[in-house]
N, C-alpha and C positions, 0 to 999 in steps of 0.2 A: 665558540661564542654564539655560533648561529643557534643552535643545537640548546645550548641554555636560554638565550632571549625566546624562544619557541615554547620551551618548557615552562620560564615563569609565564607567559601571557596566559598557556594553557592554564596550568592551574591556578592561575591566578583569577580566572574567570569562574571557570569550572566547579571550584572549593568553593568560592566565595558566595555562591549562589545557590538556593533551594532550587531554582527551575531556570533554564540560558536567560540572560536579560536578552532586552528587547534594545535592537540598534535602528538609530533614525538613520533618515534618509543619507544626511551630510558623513556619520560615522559609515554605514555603508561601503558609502563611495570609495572614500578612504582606504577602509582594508581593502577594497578592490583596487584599488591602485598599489598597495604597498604589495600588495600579493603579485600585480605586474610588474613592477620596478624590478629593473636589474637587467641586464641580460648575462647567460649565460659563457659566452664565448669566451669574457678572458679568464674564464676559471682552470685553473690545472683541471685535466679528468678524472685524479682520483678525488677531489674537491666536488665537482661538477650535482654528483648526483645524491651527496648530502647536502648542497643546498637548495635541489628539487626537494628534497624531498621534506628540509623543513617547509618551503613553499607551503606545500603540498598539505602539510599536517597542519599549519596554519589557517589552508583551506579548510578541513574538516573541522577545525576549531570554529570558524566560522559560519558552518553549513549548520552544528547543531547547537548555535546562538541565533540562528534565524527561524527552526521550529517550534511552534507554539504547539502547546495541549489542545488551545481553543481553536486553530488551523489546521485543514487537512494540508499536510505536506504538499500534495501536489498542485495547491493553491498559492506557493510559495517558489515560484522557478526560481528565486535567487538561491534556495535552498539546496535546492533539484540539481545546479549547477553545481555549484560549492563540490556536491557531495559525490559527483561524476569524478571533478577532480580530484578528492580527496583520495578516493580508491587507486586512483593512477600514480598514486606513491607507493604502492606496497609492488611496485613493479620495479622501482628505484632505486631500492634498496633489499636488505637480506631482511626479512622481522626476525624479533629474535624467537627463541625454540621455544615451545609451549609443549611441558608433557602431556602427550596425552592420556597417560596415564592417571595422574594428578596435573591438572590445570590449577587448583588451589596456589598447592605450591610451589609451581613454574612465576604464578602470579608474585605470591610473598616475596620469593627471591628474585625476581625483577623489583618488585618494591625496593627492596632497602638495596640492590647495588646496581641497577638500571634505569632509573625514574623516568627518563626521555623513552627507554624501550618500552617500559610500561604504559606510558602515555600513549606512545604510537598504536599499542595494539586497544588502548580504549578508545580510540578514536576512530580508529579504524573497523573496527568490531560499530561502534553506534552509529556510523557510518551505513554500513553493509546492512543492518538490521532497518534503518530507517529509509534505504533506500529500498529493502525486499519491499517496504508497503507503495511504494510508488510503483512497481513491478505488478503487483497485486493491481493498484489502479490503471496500470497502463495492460493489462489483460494479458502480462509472460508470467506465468505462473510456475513453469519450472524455471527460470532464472531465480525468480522468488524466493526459491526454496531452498536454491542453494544459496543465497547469499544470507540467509535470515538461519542457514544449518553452520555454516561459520562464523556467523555475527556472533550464536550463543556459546563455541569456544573461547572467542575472548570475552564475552561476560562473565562465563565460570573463571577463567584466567586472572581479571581481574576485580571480582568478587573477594573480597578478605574478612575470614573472620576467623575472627585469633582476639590474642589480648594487645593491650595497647602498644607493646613493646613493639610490634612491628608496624606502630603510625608513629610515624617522628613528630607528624603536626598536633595530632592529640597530644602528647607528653608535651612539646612545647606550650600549649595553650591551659597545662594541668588538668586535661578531660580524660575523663573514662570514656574511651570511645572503643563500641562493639565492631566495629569494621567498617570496610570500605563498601557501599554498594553504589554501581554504577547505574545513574539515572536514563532514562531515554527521552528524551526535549519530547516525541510524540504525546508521549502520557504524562511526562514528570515523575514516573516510576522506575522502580529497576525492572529488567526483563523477565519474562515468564515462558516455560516453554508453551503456555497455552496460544502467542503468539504465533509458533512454528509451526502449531495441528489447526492454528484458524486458516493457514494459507495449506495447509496441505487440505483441509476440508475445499479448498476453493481447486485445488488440484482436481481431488473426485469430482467436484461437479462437474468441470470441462477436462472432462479425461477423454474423449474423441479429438480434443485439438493438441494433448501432449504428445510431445516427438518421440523424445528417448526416456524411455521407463526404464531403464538398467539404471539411468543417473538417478532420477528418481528414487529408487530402490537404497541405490546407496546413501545416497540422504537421508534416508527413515534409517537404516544402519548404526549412521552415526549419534543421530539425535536415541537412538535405544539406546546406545551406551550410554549414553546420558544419563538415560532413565536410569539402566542397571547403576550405576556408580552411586544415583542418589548422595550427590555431593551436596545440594544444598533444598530447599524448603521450594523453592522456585521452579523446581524439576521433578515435581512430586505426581502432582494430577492433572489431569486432561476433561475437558468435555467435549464430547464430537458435538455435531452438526443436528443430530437428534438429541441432546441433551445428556446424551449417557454417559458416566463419569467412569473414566479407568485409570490406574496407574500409569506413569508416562511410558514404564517398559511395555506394559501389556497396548498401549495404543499402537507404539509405534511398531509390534511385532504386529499388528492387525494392517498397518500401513503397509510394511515390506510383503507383506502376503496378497494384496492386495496390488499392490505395484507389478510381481509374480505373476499376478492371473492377466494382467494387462498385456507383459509382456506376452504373456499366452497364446491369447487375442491377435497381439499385433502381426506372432510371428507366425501364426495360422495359416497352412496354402490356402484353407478352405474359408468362406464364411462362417464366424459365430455370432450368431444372432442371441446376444445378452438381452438380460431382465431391464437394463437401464436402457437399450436401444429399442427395445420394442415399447417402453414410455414413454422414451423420445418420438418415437412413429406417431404414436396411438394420442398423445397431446397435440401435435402439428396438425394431425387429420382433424380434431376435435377443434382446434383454435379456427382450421379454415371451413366448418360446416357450420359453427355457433355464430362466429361473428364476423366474417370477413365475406365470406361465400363468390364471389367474383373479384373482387378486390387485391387480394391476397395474392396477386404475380405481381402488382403494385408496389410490393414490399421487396425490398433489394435483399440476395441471399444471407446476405452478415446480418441484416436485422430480422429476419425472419427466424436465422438461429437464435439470437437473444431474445425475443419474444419467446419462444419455445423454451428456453434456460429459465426463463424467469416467470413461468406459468408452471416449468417442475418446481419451482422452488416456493410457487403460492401454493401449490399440492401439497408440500411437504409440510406447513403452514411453517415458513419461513418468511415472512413480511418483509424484516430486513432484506435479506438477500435479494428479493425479489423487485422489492424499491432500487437497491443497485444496482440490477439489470435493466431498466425502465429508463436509466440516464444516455448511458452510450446510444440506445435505440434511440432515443428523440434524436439526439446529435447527427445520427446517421441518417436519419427519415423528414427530418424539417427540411433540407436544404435539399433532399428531393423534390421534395412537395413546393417551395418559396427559393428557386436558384438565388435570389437577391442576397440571403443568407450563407451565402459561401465565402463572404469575409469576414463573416465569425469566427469561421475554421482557420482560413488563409492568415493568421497574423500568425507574427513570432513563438505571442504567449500564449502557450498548449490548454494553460489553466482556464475555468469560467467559459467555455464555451457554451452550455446551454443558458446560463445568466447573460451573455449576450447577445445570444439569439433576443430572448425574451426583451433586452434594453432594444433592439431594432426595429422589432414589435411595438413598441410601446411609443417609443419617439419619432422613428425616423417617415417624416411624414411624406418622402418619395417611395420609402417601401411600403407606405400605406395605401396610397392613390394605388398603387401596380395591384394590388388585391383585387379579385372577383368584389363587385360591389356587394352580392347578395352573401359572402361570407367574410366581409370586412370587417362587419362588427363583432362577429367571434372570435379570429383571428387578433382582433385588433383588442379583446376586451378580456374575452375569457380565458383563451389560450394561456396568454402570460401569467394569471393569475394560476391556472393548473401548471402549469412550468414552475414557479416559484413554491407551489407546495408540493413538487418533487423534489428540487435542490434542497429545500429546509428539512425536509424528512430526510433523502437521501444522507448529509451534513450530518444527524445527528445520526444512524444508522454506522455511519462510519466512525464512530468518536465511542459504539455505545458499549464496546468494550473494556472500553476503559471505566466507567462507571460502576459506584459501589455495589448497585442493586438493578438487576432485569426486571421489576417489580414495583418500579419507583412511580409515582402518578405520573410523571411526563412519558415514561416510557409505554405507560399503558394508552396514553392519549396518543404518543406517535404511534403504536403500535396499530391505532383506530384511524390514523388518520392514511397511513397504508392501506388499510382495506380499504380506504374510499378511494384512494388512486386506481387502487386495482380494478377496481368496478369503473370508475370514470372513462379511463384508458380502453378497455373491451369496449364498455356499455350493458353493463348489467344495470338494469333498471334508468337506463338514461341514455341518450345519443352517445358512442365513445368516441373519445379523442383521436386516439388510432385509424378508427372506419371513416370519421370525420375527415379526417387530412387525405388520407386516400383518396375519398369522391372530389374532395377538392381538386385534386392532384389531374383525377380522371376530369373533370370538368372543365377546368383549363388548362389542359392540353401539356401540363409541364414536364421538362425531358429530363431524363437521369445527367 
């Protein structure tokens, strides 16, 4: 009974809707509550762990009714939560077997004689996929990969295209319906493996802070089979990071070979000094003789790497990327500079931290008196306004994959309005922001 009330809710939400609807406050609460209720204890144990685990998938029905297209997930902790949970079912239970051979048809034949197991692994799979971009945001980028490299077997899994005979709701309803394709609440689209090569692209960039490249490796492995099998339209072509378009097998054989030379690297008695380390060198030297020049011990070691990450990535003329890298460092570098600002950090919710920096800036008229008087008024005026045209850039940078066209007029204006952070930030042709807050920093005496 538990197992069927779980299944209609799911699909009854799911089917029923082009993209998750949207739950107010009071509905919230609610499934957070029904999702608590019960306890466990007077359950037989062979009982016990199917009804975690409806809990559970109830949870994940819930996590991807709470991501919008127009919201970065990780602005969304109710989401963030939800979907922590939701993973912690596939521990609770056996999933059922998915060949991997043909995942097509492990899917069809879960359709018509397991619909709850089929649902579990759609949920679980959109789960795992929408949680690799919070992974991506939260800066674990091999976690990432693996959870966004088995998100995309149950999307093949439960991907269906056939004829109608195999949707029972289609023939009921007398629709020709071409298949099943599973939506992602991030975009409102079905999955692409181009999603899986955007986080391994973010892999390469910070491949000095990855652990284990054997894992690694075999993630590109799996996602090549992919390619080779060429089961659907989705898993067809790739763009790297410089624009160049391959087949998904031919990428991800450039991946696993490249993951190979890492291992290389790591397991080397000797020093190798790579073509991307002596960039890394040769940038760092160049960031602290142009524009820092004294300054520059000012900067705590973690933002001094991101600066550097995000000055290869203006080189590469990568704007985006580079506007991405510019958020974590403010975060990291404000509350050096302004201690007052370390209960932006210090709260619950992880999410909006540089937005409320900027709100404490703007209002809080005891953090304003504590300012040096002679940079009050920057602080107090201009600051917030460059902070906010980094969130708004950065915001749309993050969303801009999902967009029909790289080429669109907004995208050519955010595209211009990055080059002006980037210069603002340094100080090409203006005081930067960055050398700014440093002198401040040095001139009233503030401690790390």
């Amino acid at each position: 009974m538990l197992r069927e009330a779980a299944l209609a809710t799911f699909w009854g939400t799911y089917l029923a809707n082009e993209v998750p609807p949207a739950l107010s406050d009071l509905q919230l609460e609610r499934v957070k509550k029904l999702l608590d209720y019960g306890s466990l204890r007077g359950f037989r144990e062979e009982d016990r762990n199917n009804w975690a685990f409806v809990k559970l998938h109830l949870a994940g029905l819930l996590a991807i009714c709470l991501i919008r297209p127009d919201q970065p997930i990780i602005e969304a902790p109710s989401a963030v939560d939800a979907l922590e949970k939701a993973l912690v079912a596939y521990g609770l239970a056996e999933p059922p077997a998915v060949d991997i051979d043909d995942p097509s048809s492990s899917g069809k034949r879960l359709y018509e004689d397991d619909l709850f197991g089929f649902s579990s692994i759609l949920v679980g799979d959109i789960a795992r996929v929408e949680l690799s971009l919070i992974r991506v945001e939260q800066r674990n980028y091999e976690e990432a990969l693996s959870l966004i490299t088995q998100g995309a077997w149950g999307m093949c899994a439960t991907t269906l295209e056939g004829k109608a005979e195999y949707l029972p709701e289609a023939k009921r309803f007398g629709q020709e319906y071409p298949g099943f394709t599973p939506y992602l609440p991030h975009s409102g689209h079905g999955f692409d493996i181009q999603e899986a090569a955007n986080i391994f692209e973010e892999v390469k960039r910070h491949a000095k802070d990855i652990k284990n490249w054997e894992d690694i490796g075999l993630y590109c492995e799996v996602l090549q089979y992919l390619g080779y099998r060429e089961l659907y339209d989705f898993l067809d072509s790739i763009v790297d990071a410089n624009g160049e378009e391959f087949g998904a097998a031919e990428y991800w054989g450039k991946a696993i070979t490249f993951a190979e030379d890492q291992m290389r690297i790591v397991g080397s008695p000797f020093p190798i000094v790579t073509k991307d380390a002596t960039e890394w060198a040769e940038t760092k030297e160049r960031l602290k003789r142009d524009f820092f020049q004294n300054t520059w011990s000012e900067l705590i070691e973690e933002a001094q790497k991101i600066l550097v990450d995000a000055e290869i990535q203006w080189m590469h003329n990568r704007p985006d990327n580079m506007v991405k890298e510019i958020r974590p460092l403010l975060e990291l570098m404000l509350p050096v500079v302004f201690p007052f600002l370390e209960s932006a950090i210090n709260q619950r919710d992880s999410r909006l931290i540089l937005t409320r920096m900027r709100h404490e800036l703007l209002t809080n008229r005891v953090v304003q008196a504590s300012i040096d008087i002679h940079a009050r008024e920057w602080v107090t005026a201009e600051l917030p306004k460059f902070l906010q045209r980094v969130i708004d850039t950065r915001n749309y940078f993050e969303k801009e994959q999902h967009l029909p066209s790289k080429k669109s007029d907004k995208n050519l204006k955010m595209t211009e309005r990055a080059i002006s952070i980037h210069n603002e930030l340094l100080g090409i042709g203006c005081e930067g922001v960055l050398p700014r807050l440093l002198k401040t920093k040095q001139a009233t005496g503030s401690k790390k």
